[in-house]
C-alpha positions as CSV (number, residue, x, y, z in Angstrom):
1,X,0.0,0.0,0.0
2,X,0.9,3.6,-0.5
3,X,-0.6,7.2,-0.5
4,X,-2.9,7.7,-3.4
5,X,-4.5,11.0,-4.2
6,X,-7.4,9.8,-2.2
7,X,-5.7,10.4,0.7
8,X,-5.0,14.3,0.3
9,X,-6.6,16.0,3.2
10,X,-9.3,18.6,3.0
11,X,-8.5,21.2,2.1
12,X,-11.5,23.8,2.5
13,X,-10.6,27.1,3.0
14,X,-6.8,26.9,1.2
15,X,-6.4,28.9,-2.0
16,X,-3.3,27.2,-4.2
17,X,-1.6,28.2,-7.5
18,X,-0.5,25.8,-10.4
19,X,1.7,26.8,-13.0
20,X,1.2,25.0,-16.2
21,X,-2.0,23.8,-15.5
22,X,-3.4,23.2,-18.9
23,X,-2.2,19.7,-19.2
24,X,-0.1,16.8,-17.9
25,X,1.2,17.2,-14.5
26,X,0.1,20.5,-13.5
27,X,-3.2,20.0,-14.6
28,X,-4.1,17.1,-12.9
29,X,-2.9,18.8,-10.0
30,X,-4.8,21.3,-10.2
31,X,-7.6,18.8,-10.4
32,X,-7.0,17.2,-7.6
33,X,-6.1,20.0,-5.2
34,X,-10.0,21.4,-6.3
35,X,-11.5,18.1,-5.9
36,X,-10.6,18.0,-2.5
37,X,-11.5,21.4,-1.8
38,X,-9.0,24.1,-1.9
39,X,-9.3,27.9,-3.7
40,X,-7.4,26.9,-7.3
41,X,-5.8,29.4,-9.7
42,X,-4.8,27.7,-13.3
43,X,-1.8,30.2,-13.9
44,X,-1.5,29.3,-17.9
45,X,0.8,31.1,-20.6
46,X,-2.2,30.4,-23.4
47,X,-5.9,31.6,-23.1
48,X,-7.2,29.1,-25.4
49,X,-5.5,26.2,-23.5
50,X,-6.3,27.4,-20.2
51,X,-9.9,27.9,-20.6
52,X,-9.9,24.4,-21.9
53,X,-8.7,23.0,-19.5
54,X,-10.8,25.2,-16.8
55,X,-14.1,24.1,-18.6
56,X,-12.6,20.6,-18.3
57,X,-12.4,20.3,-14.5
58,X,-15.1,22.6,-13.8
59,X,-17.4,19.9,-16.3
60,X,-15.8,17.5,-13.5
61,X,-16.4,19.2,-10.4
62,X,-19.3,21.6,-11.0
63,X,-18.7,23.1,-7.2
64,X,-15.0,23.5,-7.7
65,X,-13.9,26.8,-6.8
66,X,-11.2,27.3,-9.7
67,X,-10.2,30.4,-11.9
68,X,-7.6,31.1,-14.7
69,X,-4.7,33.2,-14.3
70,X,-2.5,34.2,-17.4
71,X,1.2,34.1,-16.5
72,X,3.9,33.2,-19.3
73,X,7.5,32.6,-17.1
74,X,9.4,33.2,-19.9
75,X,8.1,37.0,-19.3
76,X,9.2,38.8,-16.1
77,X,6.8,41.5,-17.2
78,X,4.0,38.6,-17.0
79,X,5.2,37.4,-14.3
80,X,5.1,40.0,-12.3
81,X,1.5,41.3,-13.5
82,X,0.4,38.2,-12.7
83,X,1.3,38.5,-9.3
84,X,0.6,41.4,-8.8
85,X,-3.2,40.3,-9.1
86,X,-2.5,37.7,-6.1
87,X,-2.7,39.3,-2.9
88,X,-4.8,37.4,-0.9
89,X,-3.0,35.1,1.3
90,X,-1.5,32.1,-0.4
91,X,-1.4,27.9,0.8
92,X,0.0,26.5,-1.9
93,X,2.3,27.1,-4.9
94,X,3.3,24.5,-7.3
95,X,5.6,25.5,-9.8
96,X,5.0,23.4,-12.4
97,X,5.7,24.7,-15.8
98,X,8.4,24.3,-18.1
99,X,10.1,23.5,-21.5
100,X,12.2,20.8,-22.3
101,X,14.9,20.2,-25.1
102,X,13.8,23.0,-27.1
103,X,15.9,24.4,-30.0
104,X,18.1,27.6,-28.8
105,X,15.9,30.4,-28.0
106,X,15.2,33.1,-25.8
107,X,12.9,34.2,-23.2
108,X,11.4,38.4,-23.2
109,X,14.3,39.3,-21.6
110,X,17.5,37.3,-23.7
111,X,17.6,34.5,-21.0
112,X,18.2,31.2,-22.5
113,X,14.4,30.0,-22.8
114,X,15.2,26.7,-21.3
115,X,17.0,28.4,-17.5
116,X,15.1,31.5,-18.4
117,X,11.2,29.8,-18.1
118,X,12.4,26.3,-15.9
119,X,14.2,28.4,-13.5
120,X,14.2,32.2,-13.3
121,X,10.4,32.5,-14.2
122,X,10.0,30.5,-11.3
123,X,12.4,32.2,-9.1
124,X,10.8,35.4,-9.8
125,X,7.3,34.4,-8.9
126,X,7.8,32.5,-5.6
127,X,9.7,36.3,-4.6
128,X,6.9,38.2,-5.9
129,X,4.2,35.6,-3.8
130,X,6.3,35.1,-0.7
131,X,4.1,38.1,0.8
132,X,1.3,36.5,0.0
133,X,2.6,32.7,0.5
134,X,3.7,34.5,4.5
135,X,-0.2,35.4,5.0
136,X,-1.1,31.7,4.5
137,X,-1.5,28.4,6.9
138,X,1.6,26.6,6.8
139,X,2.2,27.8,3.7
140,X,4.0,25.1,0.9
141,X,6.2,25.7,-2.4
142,X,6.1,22.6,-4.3
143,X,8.8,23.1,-7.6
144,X,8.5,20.3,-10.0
145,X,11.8,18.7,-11.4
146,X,12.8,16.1,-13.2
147,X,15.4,13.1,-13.4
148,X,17.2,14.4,-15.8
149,X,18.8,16.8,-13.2
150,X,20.8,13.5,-12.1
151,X,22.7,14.9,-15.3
152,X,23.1,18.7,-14.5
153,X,25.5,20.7,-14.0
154,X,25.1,24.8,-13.4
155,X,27.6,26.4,-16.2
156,X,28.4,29.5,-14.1
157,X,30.4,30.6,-17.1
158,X,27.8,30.5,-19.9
159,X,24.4,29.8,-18.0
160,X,22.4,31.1,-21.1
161,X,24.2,28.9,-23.6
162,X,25.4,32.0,-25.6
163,X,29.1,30.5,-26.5
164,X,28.0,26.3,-26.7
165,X,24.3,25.4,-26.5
166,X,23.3,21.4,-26.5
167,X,19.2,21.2,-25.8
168,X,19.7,18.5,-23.6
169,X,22.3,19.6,-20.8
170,X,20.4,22.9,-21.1
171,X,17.8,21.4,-19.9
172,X,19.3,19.0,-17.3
173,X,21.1,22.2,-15.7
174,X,17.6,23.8,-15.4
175,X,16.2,21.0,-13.8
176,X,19.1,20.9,-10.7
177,X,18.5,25.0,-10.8
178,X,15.1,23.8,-9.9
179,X,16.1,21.6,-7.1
180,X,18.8,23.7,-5.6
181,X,16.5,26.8,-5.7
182,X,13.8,24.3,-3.6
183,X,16.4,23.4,-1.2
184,X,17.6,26.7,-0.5
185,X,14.2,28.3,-0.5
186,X,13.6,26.4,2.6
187,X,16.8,27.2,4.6
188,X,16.0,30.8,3.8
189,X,12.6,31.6,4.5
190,X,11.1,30.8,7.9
191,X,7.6,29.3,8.3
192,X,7.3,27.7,4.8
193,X,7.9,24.7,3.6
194,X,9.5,24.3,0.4
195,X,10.3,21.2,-1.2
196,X,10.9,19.7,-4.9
197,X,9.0,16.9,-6.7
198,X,9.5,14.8,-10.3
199,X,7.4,12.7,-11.9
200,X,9.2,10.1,-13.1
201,X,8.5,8.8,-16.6
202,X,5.2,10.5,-16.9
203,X,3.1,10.2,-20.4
204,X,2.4,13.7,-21.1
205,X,2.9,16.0,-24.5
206,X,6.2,17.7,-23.1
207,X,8.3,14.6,-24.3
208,X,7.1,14.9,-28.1
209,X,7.3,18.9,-28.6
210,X,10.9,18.9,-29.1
211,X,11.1,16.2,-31.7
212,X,8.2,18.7,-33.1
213,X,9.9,21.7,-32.4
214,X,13.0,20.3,-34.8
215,X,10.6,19.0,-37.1
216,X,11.5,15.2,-36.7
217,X,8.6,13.1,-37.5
218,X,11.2,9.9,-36.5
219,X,11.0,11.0,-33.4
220,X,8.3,12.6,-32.1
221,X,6.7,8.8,-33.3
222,X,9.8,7.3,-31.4
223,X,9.0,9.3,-27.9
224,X,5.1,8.7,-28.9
225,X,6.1,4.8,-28.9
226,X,8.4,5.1,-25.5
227,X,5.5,7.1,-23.8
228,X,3.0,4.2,-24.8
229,X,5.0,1.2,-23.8
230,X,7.3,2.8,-20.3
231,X,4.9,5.9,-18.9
232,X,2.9,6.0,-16.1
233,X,-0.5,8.3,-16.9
234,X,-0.1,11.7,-16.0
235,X,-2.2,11.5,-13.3
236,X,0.2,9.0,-11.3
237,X,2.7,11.6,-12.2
238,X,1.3,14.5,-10.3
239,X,0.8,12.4,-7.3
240,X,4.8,13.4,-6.1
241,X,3.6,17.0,-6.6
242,X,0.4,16.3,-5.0
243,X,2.1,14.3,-1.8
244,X,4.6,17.4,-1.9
245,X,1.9,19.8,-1.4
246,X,-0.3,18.2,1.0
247,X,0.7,15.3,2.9
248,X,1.5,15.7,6.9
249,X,4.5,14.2,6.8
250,X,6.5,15.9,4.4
251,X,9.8,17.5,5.4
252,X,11.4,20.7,3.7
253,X,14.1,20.8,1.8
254,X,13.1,16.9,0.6
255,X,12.4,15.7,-2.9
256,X,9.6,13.2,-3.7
257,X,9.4,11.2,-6.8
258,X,7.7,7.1,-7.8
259,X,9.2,4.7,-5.3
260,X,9.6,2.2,-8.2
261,X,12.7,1.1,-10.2
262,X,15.1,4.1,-11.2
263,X,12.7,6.5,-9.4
264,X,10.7,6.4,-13.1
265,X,7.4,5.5,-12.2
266,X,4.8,4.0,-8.4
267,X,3.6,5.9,-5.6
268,X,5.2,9.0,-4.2
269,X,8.1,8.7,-1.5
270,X,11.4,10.8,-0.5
271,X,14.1,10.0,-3.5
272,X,17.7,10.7,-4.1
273,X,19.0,13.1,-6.0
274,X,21.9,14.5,-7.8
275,X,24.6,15.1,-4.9
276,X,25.0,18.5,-6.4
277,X,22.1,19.6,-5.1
278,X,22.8,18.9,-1.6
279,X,25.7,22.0,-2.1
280,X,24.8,24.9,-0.5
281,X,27.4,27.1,-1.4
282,X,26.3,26.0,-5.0
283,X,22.9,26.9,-4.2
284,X,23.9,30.3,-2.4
285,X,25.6,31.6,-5.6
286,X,22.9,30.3,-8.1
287,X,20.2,32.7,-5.8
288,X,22.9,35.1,-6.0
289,X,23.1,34.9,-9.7
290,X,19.0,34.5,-10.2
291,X,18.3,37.6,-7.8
292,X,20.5,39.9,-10.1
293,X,19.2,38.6,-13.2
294,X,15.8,38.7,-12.1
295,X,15.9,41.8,-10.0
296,X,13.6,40.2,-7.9
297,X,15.2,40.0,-4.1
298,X,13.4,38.3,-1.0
299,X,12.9,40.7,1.1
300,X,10.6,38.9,3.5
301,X,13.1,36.4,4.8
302,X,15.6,35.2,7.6
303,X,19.2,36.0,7.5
């Protein structure tokens, strides 16, 4: 036996924010977190996608209390409009989003769009919320990464890719940004809990948009195959994210992920992770680093 989402609390009276919730893991999340009560906001880059998905779950849980937020992390301008719109006092935040193995591009503001969304978008937010994330109950941060941060490594020298990009440890480094930034939210900031989750090998349409993105047929069909005959559902990969930001027992600074061989797919439990992320003088310079990209600095904070 394990913990399933039937086992999330109640959670009446909680208001929570999902990035990404138009699909896959975030929005089956979202789902979730409504279905057993709490205040949801679907923070979406695309209209059309989140309004699907809203009418999707709201079809599901006609007495859900859910709304859609437009927030594109690959736009501090966005990002900070959006949260400027989110005072009230904040339980949950799962940062959820992201791109993976994309071509070389770049975000509003000539970040790498892989760091820039993955990573700094997130950063950014959680520092614009913390006000309101301070005003809630035993408030949680919940940032989503991935296995592939076992292979990361932050490039101090040439974090955007600007001298030698390769999709694929662009996007491994963004994923161990995301853990080291979840590990050292939670040594920094008093009275939350902050902790990272990954899904393991999760079906969801973020494996097959690069192979779209380069216009490989091959592969996109090849992923399509490998999702078929290895994924667990998306919904089995949101439950990590789910335990992260609801069970009793979780402990800051921890990463959840499927208990089952290679952490790739099963019911949630604490995992291992990439030793580098245990650094925190890595971590301290990495916040360094984000805060003066950013310009967004936690003011609301211990020392």
């Amino acid at each position: 036996m394990g913990w399933t989402a039937a086992d999330i609390p109640d959670l009446t009276g909680r208001r929570a924010i999902v990035t990404g919730a138009n699909s896959g893991i975030g929005y089956h999340t979202a789902l979730e977190l409504a279905r057993h009560g709490a205040d949801v906001v679907l923070a979406c880059r695309s209209a059309e996608r989140g309004g699907a998905a809203l009418g999707r779950i709201r079809a599901e849980l006609p007495q859900a209390s859910v709304t859609l937020g437009s927030l594109d992390l690959a736009s501090l301008d966005s990002v900070r409009a959006f949260s400027a719109g989110q005072e009230s006092p904040l339980d949950i935040l799962v940062n959820n989003a992201g791109v993976m193995a994309l071509p070389r591009r770049t975000t509003a503001e000539g970040f790498e769009m892989q760091f820039g969304t993955n990573h700094l978008g997130h950063f950014a937010l959680t520092g614009l919320l913390l006000p309101a994330l301070q005003g809630g109950r035993n408030p949680r941060v919940v940032t989503v990464t991935s296995m592939a941060a076992w292979g990361g490594h932050i490039r101090f020298d040439d974090l955007q890719g600007e001298w030698r990009y390769r999709r694929w440890p662009a996007y491994c480094q963004a994923k161990l940004a995301n853990l080291l930034f979840a590990k050292e939210l939670d040594r920094r900031v008093d009275g939350l809990t902050s902790v990272a989750a990954h899904p393991g090998y999760a079906t969801t349409n973020l494996q097959q948009t690069a192979p779209r993105e380069l216009g490989s047929k091959f592969r996109e069909k090849g992923y399509g195959l490998s999702n078929a005959l290895l994924g667990q559902s998306a919904a089995a990969g949101a439950l990590p994210t789910l335990y992260g930001a609801t069970a009793p027992r979780v402990r800051g600074g921890e990463t959840y992920g499927p208990r089952g061989l290679f952490q790739q797919r099963g019911l949630p439990t604490r995992v291992r992770t990439n030793p580098r992320a245990d650094r925190p003088e890595l971590a301290r310079k990495l916040w360094e680093v984000s805060e003066d990209l950013t310009g967004v600095a936690y003011d609301v904070m211990t020392p």
